[in-house]
C-alpha positions, 0 to 999 in steps of 0.5 A, a space after each residue: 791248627 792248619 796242619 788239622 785242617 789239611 789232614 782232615 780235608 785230605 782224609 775227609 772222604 775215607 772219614 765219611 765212607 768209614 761212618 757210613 760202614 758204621 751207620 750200615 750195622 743195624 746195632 739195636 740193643 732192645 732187640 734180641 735178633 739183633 745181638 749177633 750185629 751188636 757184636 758185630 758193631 763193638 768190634 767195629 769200634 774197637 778195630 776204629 780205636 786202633 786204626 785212629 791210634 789208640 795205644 790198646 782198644 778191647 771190647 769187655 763182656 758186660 752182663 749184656 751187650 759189651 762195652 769198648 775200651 780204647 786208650 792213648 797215654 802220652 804220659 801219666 803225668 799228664 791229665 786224662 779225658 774220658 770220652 763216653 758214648 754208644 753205639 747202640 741205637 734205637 729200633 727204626 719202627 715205624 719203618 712206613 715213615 723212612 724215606 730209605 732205609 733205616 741202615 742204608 745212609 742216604 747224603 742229602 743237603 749234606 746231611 747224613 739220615 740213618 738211624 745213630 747218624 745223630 744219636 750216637 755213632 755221629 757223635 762219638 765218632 768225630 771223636 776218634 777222628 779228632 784222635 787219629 787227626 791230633 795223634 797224625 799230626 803229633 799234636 796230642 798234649 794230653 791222654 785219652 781214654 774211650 768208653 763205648 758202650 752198647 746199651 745206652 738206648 736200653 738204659 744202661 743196665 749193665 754200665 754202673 756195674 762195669 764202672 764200679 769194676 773198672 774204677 782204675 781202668 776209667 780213672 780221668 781228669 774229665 769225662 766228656 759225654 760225646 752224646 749230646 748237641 751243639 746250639 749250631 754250627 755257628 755257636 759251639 756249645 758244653 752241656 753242663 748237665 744231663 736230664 735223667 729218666 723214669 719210663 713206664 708202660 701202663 695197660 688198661 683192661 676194661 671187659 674180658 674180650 673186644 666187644 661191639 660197640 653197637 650192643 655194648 657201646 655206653 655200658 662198658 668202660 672203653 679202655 683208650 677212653 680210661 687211659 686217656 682220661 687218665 694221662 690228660 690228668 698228668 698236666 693242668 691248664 698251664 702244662 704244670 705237671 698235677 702228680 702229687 708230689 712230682 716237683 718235691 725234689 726238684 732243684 729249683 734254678 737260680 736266676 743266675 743260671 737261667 739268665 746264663 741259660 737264656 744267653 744262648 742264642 735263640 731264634 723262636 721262628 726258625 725252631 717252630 719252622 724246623 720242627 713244622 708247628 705253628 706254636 710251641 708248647 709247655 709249662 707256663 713261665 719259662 722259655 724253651 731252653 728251660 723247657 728243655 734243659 732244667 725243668 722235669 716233663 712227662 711224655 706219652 712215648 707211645 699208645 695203642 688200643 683197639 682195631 688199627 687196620 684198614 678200614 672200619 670196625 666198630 669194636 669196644 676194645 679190652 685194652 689199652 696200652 700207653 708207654 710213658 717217660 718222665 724227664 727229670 732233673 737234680 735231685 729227682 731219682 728215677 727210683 722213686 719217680 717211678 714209683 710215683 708214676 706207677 701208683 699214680 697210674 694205679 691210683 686214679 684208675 677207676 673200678 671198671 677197668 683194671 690197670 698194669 703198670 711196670 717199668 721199663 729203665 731209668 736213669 739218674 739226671 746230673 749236672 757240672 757247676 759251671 764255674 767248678 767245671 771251668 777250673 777243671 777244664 783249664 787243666 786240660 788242653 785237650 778238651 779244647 783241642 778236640 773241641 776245634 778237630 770237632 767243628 772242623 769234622 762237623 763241618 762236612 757231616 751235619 745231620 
């Protein structure tokens, strides 16, 4: 381990100015300005898998943005670790509320702000600098294989038609999703599973054009009112979600498994402080880490209406928009959740306004058993290796 550690402390400052360049392309996959610099970005990576060592890196067409491919075989005999992340990232709007721009990175209280710091090209380039520190110091002791794709943020409408052409290509001992969170610096930590998605932009019109609240006002249907009537419905007193149906799928955690859950440490004062609220919120009879890790929600991602420049203006407005995400959990489908949302939307809308609701993406939600998984790991040594290069790099690039 300490020849890792004197390799990276050597290398620490190239590391960092390297994911800065990264950080500098602007790689949004919702964006169609944006594909010359998606382009741009997988080379990026590819150029990144070759100079850490891998053995061969390309960047594949996809139906969409490419995806990048990069591998080192020590031996075939020996277990292989898929390492999957992204490079794309999310659009950085409301720009008004960046401090510095969203692709110019800024180090303060040794943290990186930049849009993918954390989300992903933070995560997944730990990765390759763990390869390069292990294939440097000639400590592999297993094989690795890379998938970097470009349209995670966009829900990956491309990546299982690509998988299911590259089965061979892809084949692995264990796949180790590099876009996820560790408790803290202090408590290193595996996710075991992933919630899944269902997203929805729901509009609702009420008269044919905007109107003056003072003649109209009282006996037209306001369409922000509507919506949000309509999306307050979606929770009861207790946070418990009130679509009909919405938790028949749900796998229920054992108490088993919520006690392991609970076991992580957890300091309820410092996470209010962090995020700046008084009080924490949702669904009654379970803690945060349940809240947050195997329980499904619905969240209102986004809502417009009306006027929103400076000042006043009395208007009754014609529509209203909101944009609205489900987080689910085994054995959920995306599919019919959101089928379910949009009927649901559909349904209780009353007959003075008129309601649009479409999807967006979705995505499946998944999860390991831990103790299947931790037979899995035994076999490769690997994991466990990156796993220290991991911390180490981390250690100077928290954000």
């Amino acid at each position: 381990m300490k020849e890792w550690k004197d390799y990276q402390e050597k290398n620490k400052d190239r590391f960092l100015n390297e994911m800065l360049d990264l950080l500098r392309i602007p790689s949004v996959s919702a964006k169609s300005e944006h594909k010359a610099d998606m382009q741009k970005c997988a080379e990026a990576v590819k150029k990144s898998l070759l100079a850490a060592g891998c053995d061969k890196a390309e960047v594949m067409k996809t139906d969409g943005h490419p995806a990048v491919y990069g591998e080192k075989i020590i031996d075939p005999s020996k277990p292989t670790v898929l390492v999957y992340g992204h490079y794309d990232v999310q659009p950085p709007e409301p720009l008004e509320l960046w401090n510095s721009g969203p692709f110019d990175p800024v180090i303060k209280d040794g943290k990186i702000y930049a849009r993918g710091s954390a989300d992903d090209k933070g995560q997944f380039y730990m990765h390759v600098k763990a390869l390069e520190t292990l294939v440097k110091t000639n400590s592999m002791t297993t094989n690795i294989k890379f998938l970097i794709e470009g349209e995670e943020e966009v829900g990956s409408p491309n990546l299982g038609k690509f998988v299911a052409a590259n089965k061979s290509l892809l084949k692995a001992d264990v796949i180790l999703i590099s876009d996820s969170s560790m408790l803290s610096m202090e408590n290193p930590s595996l996710d075991t599973g992933v919630r899944g998605l269902s997203y929805i932009e729901v509009e609702v019109t009420g008269a044919n054009r905007d109107l003056h609240s003072g003649t109209y006002g009282g006996a037209v249907a306001n369409p922000i009112t509507i919506l949000a009537k309509m999306i307050a419905s979606c929770h009861d007193e207790n946070n418990h979600i009130t679509i009909p149906g919405f938790y028949d799928d749900v796998v229920v955690a054992s108490a088993e498994e919520r006690a392991l859950i609970n076991k992580a440490p957890y300091d309820e004062k410092e996470y209010k402080d962090e995020l700046g609220v008084k009080e924490l919120w949702g669904e009654k009879g379970y803690t945060t880490y349940e809240r947050t890790g195997i329980r499904p929600t619905i969240e209102l991602n986004g809502i417009w209406g009306g006027y929103q420049g400076e000042g006043a203006k009395t208007v009754l407005p014609s529509k209203a928009t909101a944009k609205i995400s489900a987080r689910l959990v085994p054995n959920q489908s995306s599919h019919k959740m959101t089928e379910m949302l949009l009927n649901y939307f559909k349904k209780i809308a009353p007959s003075s306004v008129t309601v649009k609701a479409f999807e967006h993406h979705g995505g499946e939600p998944y999860m390991t058993h831990p103790k299947p998984l931790k037979l899995r790991l035994a076999k490769c040594q690997y994991l466990f290796v990156v796993g220290e290069v991991f911390l180490s790099v981390r250690s100077w690039k928290r954000n």
